[in-house]
Residue frames as a rotation matrix with the C-alpha (Angstrom) as fourth column:
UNK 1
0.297 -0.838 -0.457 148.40
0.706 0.516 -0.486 -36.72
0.643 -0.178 0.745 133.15
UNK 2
-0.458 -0.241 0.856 148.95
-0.216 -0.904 -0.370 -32.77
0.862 -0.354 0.362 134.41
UNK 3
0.132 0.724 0.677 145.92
-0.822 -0.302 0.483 -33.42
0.554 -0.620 0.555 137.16
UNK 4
0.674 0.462 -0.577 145.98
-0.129 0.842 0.523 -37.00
0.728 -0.278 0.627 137.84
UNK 5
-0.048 -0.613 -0.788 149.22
0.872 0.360 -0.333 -37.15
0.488 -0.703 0.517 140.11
UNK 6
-0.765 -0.134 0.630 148.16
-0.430 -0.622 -0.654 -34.06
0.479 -0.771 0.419 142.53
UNK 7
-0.890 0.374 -0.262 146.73
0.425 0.470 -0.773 -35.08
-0.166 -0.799 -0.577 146.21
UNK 8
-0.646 0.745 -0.165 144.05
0.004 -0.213 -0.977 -32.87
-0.763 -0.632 0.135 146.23
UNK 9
-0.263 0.699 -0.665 142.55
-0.932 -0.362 -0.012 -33.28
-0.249 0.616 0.747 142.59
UNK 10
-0.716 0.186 0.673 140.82
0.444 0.865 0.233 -36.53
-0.539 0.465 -0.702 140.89
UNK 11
-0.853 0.152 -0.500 139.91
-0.518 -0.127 0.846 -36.59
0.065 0.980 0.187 137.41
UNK 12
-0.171 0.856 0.489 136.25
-0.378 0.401 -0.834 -38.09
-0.910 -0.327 0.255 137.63
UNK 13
0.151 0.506 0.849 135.91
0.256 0.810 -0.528 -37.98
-0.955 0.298 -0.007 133.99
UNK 14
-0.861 -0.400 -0.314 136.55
-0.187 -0.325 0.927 -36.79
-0.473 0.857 0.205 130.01
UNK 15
0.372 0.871 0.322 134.20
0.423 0.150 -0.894 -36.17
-0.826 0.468 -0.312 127.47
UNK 16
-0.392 -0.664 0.637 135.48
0.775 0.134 0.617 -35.99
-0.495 0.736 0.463 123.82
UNK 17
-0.562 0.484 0.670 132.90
0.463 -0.487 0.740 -33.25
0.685 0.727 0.050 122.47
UNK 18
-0.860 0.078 0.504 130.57
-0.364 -0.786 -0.500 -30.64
0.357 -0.613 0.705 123.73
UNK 19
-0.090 0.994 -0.056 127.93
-0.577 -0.006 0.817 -32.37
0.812 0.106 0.574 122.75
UNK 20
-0.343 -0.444 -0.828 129.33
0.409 0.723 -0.557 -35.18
0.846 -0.529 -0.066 125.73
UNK 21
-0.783 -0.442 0.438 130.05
-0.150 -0.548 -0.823 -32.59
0.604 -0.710 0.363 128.40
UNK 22
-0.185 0.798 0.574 126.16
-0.878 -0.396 0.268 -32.64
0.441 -0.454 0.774 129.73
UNK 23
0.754 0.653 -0.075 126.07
-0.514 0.657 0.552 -36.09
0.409 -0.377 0.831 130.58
UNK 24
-0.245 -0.905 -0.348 129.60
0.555 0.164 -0.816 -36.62
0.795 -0.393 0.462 131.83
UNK 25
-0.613 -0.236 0.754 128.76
-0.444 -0.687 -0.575 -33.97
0.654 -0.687 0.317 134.32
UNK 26
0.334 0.926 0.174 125.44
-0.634 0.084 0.769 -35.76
0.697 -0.367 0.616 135.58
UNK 27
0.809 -0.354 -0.470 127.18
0.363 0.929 -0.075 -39.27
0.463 -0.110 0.880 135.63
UNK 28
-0.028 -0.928 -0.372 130.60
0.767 0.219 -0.603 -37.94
0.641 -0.302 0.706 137.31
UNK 29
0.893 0.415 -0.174 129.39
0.441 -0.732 0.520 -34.38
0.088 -0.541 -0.836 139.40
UNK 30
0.102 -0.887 -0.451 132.77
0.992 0.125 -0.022 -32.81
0.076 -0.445 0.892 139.47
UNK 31
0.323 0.016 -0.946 133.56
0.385 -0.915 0.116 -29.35
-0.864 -0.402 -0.302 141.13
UNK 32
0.291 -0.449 -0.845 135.35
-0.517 -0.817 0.256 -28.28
-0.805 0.362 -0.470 137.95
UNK 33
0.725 0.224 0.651 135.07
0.571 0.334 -0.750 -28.43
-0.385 0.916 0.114 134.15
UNK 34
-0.214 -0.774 -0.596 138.40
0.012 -0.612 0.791 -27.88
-0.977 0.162 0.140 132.25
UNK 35
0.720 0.659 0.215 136.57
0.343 -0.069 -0.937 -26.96
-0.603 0.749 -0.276 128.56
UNK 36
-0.752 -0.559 0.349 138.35
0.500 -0.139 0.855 -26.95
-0.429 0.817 0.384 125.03
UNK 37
-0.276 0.281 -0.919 136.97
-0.339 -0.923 -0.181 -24.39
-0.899 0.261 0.351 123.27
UNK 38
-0.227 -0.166 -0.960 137.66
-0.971 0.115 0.209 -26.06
0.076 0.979 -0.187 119.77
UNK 39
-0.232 0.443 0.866 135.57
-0.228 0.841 -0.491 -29.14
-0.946 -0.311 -0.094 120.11
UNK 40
-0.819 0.270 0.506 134.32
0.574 0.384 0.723 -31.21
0.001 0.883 -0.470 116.14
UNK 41
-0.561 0.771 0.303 130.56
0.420 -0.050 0.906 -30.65
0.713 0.635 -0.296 116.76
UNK 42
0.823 0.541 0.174 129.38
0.200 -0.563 0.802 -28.67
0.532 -0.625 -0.571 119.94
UNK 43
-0.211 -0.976 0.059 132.53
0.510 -0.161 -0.845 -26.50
0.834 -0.149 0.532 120.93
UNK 44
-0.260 -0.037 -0.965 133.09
0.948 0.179 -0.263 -25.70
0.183 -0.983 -0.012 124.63
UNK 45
-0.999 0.041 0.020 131.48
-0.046 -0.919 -0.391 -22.24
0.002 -0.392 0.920 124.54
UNK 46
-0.091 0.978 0.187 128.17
-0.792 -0.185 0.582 -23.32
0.603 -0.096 0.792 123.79
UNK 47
-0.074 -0.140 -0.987 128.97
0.665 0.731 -0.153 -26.37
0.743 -0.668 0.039 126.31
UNK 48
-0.843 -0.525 -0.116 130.05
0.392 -0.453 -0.801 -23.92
0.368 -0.721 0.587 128.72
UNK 49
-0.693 0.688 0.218 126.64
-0.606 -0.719 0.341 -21.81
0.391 0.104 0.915 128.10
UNK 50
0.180 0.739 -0.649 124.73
-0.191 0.673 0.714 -25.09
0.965 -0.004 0.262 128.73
UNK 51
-0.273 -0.374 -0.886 126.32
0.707 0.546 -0.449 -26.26
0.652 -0.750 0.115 131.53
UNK 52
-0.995 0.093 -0.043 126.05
-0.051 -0.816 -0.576 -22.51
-0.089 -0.571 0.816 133.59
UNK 53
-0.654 0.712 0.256 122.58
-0.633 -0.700 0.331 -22.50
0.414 0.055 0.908 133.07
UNK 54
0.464 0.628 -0.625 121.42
0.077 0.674 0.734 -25.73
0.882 -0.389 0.265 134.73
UNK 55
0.923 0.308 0.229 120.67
-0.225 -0.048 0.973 -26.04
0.311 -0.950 0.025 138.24
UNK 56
0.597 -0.712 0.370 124.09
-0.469 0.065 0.881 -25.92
-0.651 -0.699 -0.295 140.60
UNK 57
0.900 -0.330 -0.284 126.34
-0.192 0.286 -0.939 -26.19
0.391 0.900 0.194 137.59
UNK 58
0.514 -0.807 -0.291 130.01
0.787 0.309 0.534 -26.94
-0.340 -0.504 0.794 138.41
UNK 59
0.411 -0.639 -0.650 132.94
-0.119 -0.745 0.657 -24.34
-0.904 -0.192 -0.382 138.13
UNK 60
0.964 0.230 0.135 134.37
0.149 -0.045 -0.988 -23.73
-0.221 0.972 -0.077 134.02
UNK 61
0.296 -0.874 -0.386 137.56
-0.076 -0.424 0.902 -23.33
-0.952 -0.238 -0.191 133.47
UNK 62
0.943 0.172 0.286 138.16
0.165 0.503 -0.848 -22.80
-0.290 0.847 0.446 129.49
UNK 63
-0.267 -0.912 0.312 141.41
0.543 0.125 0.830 -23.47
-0.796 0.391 0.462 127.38
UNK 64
0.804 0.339 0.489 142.22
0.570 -0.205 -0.796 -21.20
-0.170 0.918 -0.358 124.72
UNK 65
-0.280 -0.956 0.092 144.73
0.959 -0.276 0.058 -18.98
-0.030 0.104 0.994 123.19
UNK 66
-0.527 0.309 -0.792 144.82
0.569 -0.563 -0.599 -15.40
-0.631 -0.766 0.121 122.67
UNK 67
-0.884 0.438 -0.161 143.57
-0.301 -0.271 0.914 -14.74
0.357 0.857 0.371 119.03
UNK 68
-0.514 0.838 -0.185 140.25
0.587 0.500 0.637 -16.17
0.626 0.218 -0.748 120.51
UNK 69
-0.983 0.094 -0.158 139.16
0.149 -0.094 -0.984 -13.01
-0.107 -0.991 0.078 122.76
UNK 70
-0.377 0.898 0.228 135.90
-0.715 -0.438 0.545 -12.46
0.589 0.042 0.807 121.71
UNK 71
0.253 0.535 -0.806 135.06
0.013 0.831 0.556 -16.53
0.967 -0.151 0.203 122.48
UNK 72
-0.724 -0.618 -0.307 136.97
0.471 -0.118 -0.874 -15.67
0.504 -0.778 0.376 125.56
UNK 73
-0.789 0.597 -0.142 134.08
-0.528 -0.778 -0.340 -12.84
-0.314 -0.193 0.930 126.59
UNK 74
-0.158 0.945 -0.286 131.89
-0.922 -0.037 0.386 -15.03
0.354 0.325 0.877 125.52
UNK 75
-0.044 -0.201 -0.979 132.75
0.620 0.763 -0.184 -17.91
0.783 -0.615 0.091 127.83
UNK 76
-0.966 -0.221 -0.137 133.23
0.234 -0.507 -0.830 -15.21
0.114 -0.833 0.541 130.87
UNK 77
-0.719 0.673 0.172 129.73
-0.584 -0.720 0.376 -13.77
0.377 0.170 0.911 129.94
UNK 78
-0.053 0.630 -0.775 128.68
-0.616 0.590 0.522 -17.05
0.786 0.505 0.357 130.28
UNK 79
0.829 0.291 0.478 129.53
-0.536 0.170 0.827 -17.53
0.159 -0.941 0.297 133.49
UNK 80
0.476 -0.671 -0.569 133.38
0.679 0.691 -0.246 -19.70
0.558 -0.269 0.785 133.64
UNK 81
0.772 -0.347 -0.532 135.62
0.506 -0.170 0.845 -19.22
-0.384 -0.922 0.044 135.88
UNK 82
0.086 -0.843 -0.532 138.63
-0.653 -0.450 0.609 -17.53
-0.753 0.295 -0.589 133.94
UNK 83
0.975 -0.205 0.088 140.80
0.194 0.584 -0.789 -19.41
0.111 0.786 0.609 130.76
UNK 84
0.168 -0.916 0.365 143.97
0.474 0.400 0.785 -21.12
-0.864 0.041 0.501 130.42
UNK 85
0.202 -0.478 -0.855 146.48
-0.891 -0.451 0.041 -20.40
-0.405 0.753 -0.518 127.83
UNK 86
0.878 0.047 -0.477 147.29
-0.259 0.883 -0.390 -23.81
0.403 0.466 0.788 126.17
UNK 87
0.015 -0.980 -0.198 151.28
0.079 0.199 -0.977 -23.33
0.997 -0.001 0.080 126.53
UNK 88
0.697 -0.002 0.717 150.21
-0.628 -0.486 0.608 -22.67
0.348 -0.874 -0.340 130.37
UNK 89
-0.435 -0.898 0.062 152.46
-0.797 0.352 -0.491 -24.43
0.419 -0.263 -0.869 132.66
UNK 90
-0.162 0.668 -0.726 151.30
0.409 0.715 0.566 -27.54
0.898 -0.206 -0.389 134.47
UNK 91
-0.727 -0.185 -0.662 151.90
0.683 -0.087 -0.725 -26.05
0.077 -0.979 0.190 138.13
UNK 92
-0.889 0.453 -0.073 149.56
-0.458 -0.864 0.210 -23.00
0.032 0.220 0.975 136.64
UNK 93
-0.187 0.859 -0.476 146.82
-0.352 0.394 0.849 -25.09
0.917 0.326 0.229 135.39
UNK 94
-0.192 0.353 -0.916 146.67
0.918 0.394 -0.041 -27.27
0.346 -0.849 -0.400 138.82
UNK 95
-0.883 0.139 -0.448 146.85
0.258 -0.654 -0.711 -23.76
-0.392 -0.743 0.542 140.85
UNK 96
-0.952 0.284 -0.111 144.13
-0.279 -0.663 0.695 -22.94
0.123 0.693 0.711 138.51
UNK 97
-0.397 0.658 -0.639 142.12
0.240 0.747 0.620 -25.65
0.886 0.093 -0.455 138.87
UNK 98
-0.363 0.105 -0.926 142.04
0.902 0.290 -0.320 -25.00
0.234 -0.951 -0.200 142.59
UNK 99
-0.865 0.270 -0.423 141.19
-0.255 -0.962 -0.092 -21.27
-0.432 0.028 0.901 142.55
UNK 100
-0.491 0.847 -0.203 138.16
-0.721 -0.265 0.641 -21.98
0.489 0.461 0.740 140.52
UNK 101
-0.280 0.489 -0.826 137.37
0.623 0.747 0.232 -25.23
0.731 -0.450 -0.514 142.56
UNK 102
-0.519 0.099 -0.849 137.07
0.849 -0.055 -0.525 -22.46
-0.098 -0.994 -0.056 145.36
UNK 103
0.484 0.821 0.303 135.25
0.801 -0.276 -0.531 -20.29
-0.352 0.500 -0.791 143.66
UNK 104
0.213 -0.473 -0.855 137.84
-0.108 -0.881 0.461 -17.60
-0.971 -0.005 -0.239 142.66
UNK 105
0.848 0.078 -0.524 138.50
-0.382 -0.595 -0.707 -16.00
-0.367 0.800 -0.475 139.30
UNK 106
0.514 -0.834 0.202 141.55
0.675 0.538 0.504 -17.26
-0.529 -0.123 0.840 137.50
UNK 107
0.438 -0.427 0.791 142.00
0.636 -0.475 -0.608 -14.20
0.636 0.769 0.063 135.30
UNK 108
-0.351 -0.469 -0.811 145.27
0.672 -0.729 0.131 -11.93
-0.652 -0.499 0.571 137.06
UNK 109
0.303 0.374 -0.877 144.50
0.306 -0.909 -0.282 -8.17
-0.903 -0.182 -0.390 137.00
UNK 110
-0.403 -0.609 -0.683 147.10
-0.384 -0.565 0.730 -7.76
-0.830 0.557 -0.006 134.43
UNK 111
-0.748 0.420 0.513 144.85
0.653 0.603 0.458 -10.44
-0.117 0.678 -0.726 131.69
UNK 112
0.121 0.989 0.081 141.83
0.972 -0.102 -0.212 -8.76
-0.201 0.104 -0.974 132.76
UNK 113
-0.048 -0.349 -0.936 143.49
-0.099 -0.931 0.352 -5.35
-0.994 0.109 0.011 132.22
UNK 114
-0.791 -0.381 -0.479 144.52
-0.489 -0.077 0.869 -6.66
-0.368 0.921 -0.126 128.43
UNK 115
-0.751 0.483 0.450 141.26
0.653 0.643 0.400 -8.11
-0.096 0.594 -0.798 127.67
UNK 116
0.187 0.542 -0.819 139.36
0.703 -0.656 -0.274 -4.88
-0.686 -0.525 -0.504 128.91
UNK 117
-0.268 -0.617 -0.740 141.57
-0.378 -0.639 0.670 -2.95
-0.886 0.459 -0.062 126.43
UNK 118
-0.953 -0.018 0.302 140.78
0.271 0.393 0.879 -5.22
-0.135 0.919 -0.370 123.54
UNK 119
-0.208 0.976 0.068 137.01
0.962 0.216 -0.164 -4.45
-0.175 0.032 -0.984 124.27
UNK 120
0.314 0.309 -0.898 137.81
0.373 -0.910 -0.183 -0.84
-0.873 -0.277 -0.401 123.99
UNK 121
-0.711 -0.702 -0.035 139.11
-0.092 0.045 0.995 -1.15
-0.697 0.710 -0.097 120.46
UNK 122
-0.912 0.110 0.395 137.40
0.382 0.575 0.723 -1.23
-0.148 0.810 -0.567 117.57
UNK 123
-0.576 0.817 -0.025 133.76
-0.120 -0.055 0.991 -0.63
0.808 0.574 0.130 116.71
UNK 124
-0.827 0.455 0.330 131.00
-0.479 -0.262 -0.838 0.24
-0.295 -0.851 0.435 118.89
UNK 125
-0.546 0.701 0.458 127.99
0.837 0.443 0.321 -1.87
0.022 0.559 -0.829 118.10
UNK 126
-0.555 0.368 0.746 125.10
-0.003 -0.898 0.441 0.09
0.832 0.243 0.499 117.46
UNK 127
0.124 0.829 0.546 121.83
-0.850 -0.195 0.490 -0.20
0.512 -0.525 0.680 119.64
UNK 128
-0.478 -0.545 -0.689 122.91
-0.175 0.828 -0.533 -2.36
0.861 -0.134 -0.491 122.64
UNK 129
0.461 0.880 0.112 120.54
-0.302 0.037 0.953 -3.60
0.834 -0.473 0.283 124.87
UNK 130
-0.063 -0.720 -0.691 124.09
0.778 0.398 -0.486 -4.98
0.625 -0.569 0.535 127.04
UNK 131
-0.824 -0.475 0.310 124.68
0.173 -0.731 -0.660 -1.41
0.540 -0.490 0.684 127.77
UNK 132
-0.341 0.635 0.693 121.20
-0.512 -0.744 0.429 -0.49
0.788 -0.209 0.579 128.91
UNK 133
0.755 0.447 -0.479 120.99
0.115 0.629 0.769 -3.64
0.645 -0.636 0.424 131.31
UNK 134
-0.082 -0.989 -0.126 124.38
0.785 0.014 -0.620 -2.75
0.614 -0.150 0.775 132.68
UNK 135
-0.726 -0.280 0.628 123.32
0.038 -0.928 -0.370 0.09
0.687 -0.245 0.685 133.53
UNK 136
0.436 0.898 -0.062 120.08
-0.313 0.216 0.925 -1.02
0.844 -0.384 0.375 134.94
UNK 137
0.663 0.154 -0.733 121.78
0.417 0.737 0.532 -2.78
0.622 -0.658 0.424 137.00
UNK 138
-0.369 -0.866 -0.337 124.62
0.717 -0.034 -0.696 -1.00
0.591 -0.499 0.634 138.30
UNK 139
-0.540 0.278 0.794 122.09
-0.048 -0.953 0.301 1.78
0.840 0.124 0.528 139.15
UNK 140
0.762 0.562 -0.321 120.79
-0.064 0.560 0.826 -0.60
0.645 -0.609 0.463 142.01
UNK 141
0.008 -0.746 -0.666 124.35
0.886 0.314 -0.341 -0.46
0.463 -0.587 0.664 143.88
UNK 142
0.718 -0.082 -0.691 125.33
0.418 -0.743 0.523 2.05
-0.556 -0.665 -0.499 146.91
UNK 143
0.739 -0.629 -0.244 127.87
-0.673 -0.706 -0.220 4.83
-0.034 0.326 -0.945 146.07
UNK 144
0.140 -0.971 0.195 130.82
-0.956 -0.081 0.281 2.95
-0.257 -0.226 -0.940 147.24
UNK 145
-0.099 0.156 0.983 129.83
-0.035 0.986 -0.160 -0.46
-0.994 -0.051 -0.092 145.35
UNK 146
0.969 0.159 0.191 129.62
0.228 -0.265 -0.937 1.54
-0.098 0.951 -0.293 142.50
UNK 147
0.679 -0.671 -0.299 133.46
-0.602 -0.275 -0.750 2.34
0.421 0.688 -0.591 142.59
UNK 148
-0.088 -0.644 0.760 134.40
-0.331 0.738 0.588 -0.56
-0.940 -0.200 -0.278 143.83
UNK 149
0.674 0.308 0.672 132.95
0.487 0.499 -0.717 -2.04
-0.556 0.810 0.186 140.35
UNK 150
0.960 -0.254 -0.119 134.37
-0.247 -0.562 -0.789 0.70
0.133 0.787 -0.602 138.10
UNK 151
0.355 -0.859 0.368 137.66
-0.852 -0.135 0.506 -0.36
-0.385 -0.493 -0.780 139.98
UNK 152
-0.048 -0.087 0.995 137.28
-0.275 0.959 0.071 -3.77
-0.960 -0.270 -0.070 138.93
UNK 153
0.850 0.399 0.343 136.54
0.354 0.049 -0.934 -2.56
-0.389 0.916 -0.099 135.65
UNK 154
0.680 -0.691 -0.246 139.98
-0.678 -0.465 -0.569 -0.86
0.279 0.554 -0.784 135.31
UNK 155
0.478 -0.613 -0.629 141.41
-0.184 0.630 -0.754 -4.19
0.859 0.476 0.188 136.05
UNK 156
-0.056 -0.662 0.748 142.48
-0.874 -0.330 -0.357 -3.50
0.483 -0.673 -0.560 140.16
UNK 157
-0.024 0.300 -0.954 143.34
0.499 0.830 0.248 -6.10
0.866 -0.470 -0.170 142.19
UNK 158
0.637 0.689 -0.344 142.14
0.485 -0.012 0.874 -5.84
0.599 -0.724 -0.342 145.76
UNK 159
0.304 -0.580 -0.756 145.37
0.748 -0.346 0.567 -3.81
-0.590 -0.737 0.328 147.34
UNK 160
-0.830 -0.504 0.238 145.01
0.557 -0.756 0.344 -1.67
0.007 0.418 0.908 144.74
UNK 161
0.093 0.988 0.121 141.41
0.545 -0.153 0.825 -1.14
0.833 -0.011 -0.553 145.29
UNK 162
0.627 0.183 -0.757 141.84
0.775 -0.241 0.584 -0.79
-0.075 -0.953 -0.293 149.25
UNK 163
-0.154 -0.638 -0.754 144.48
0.633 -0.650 0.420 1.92
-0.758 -0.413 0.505 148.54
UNK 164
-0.830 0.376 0.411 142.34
0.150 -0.561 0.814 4.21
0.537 0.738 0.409 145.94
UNK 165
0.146 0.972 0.183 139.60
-0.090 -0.171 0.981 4.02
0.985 -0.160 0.063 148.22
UNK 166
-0.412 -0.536 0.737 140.99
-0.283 -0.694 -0.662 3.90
0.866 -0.481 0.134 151.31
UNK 167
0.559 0.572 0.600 139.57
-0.784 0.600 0.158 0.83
-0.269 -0.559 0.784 152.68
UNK 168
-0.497 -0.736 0.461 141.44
-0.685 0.658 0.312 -2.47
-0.533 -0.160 -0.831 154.21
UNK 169
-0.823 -0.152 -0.548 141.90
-0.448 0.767 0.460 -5.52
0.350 0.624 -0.699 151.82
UNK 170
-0.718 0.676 0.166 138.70
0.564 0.705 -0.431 -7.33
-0.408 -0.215 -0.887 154.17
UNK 171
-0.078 0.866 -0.494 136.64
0.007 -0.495 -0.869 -4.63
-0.997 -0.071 0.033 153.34
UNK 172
-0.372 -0.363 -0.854 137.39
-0.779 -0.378 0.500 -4.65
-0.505 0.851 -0.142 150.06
UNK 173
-0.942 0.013 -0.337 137.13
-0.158 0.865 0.476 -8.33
0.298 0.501 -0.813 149.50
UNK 174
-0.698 0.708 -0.111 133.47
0.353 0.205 -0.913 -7.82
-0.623 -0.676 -0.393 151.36
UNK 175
-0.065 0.587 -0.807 132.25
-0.650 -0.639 -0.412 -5.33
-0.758 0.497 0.423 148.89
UNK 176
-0.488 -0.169 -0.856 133.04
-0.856 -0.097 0.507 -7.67
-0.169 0.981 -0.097 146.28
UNK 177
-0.260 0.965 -0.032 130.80
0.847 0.212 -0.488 -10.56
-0.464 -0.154 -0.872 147.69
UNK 178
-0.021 0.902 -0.432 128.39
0.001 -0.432 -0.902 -8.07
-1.000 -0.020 0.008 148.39
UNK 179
-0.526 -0.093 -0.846 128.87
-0.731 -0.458 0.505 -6.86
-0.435 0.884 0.173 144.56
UNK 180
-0.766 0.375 -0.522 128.53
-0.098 0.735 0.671 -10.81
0.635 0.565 -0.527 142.70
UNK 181
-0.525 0.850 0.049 125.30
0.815 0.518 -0.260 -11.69
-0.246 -0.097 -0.964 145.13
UNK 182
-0.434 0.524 -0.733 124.04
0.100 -0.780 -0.618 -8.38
-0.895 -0.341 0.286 144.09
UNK 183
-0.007 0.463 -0.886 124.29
-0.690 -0.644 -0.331 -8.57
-0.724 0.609 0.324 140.69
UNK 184
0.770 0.467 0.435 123.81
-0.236 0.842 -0.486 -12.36
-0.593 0.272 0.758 140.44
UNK 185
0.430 -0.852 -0.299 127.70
-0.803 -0.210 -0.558 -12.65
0.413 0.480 -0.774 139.19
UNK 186
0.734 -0.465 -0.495 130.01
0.302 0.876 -0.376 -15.70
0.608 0.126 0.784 139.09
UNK 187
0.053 -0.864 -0.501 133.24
0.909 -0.167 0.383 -13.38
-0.414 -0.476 0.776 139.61
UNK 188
0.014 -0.344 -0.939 135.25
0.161 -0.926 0.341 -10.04
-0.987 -0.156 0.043 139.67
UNK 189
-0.911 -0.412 0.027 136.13
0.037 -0.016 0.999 -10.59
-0.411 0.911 0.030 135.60
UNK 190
-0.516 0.715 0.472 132.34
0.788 0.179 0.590 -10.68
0.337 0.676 -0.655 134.87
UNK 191
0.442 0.204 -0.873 131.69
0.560 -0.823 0.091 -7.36
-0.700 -0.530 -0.478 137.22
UNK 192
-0.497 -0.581 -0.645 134.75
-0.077 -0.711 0.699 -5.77
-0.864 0.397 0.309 135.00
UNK 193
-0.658 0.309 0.687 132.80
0.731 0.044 0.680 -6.95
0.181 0.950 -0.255 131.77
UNK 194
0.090 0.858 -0.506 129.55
0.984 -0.156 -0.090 -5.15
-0.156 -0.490 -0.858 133.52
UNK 195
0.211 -0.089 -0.973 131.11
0.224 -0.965 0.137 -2.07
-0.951 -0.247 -0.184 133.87
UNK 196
-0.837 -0.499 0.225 132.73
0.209 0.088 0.974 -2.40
-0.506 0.862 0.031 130.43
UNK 197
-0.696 0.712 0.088 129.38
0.689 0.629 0.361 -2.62
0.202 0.312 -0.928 129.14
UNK 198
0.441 0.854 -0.276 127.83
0.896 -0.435 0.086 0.08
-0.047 -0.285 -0.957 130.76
UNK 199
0.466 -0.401 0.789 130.48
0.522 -0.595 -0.611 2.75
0.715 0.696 -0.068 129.21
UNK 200
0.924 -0.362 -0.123 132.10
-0.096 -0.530 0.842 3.47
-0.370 -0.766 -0.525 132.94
UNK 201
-0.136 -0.989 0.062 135.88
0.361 0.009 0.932 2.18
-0.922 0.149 0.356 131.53
């Protein structure tokens, strides 16, 4: 009802379960999957996981609340585009929708700031092969691609980036391209996990 009366979306289709989700996408192609987490019998993170890993997948967008951040990090990891609060507004959710239909992040600095923080709580696993690919990989970036990331890892948004480094908002928003085709990233929220991961925040 939230989607169906704006001009520039159309609902293509619905799938009651996760197990659904894979053949609703074939049969309808749509630019963007809005995913319940809390599905009966194949809940929308291992949907989500399925869906990112086949060929030219469509844009994620999961619902959830905030007692759920691990499944949260584990949808992002997985490649969606950001997550909804349930109680969001409708005007949110449509703007949402559209940001990830264009390929942008839906989590604001200040989410990814409090979800970063929750990851820095608690218990270190022990032996973490995350951290040692993290690092693998960030060790492949130039100096200044390396603190753009860490930036992104403390949550900046791009005019706070360009004024800590001392480069204009285009350049900024260039490095980050450059950043996700380097390290084969969705978005900025799955760079900040990276870094997270590789003990730089």
């Amino acid at each position: 009802m939230i989607l169906g009366g704006v001009p520039d979306v159309r609902v293509v289709g619905e799938a009651a379960d996760g197990d659904e989700v894979p053949a609703a996408v074939a049969r309808c192609t749509p630019d963007v999957v809005l995913m319940d987490i809390r599905m009966p019998r194949v809940d929308g993170l291992a949907a989500t996981e399925t869906l990112r890993a086949s060929p030219d997948p469509p844009e994620v967008l999961v619902l959830t609340t905030f007692d759920a951040d691990e499944q949260v990090l584990r949808a992002l990891r997985a490649g969606a585009g950001g997550f909804l609060l349930k109680d969001t507004p409708p005007a949110e959710i449509v703007r949402a929708v559209l940001r990830v239909a264009a390929g942008e992040a839906t989590l604001s600095p200040t989410v990814t700031r409090q979800l970063i923080s929750h990851l820095t709580v608690g218990p270190t696993p022990g032996p973490d092969r995350r951290r040692d690919r993290a690092l693998r990989l960030l060790a492949g970036l130039t100096e200044r691609e390396h603190e753009v990331a860490v930036a992104l890892g403390h949550g900046r948004t791009n005019a706070e980036i360009s004024a800590e480094l001392f480069m204009s908002v285009a350049t900024v928003k260039a490095y980050v391209s450059r950043l996700l085709t380097k390290l084969e990233l969705n978005n900025r929220v799955q760079v900040a996990l990276l870094v997270h991961d590789a003990g730089l925040v």
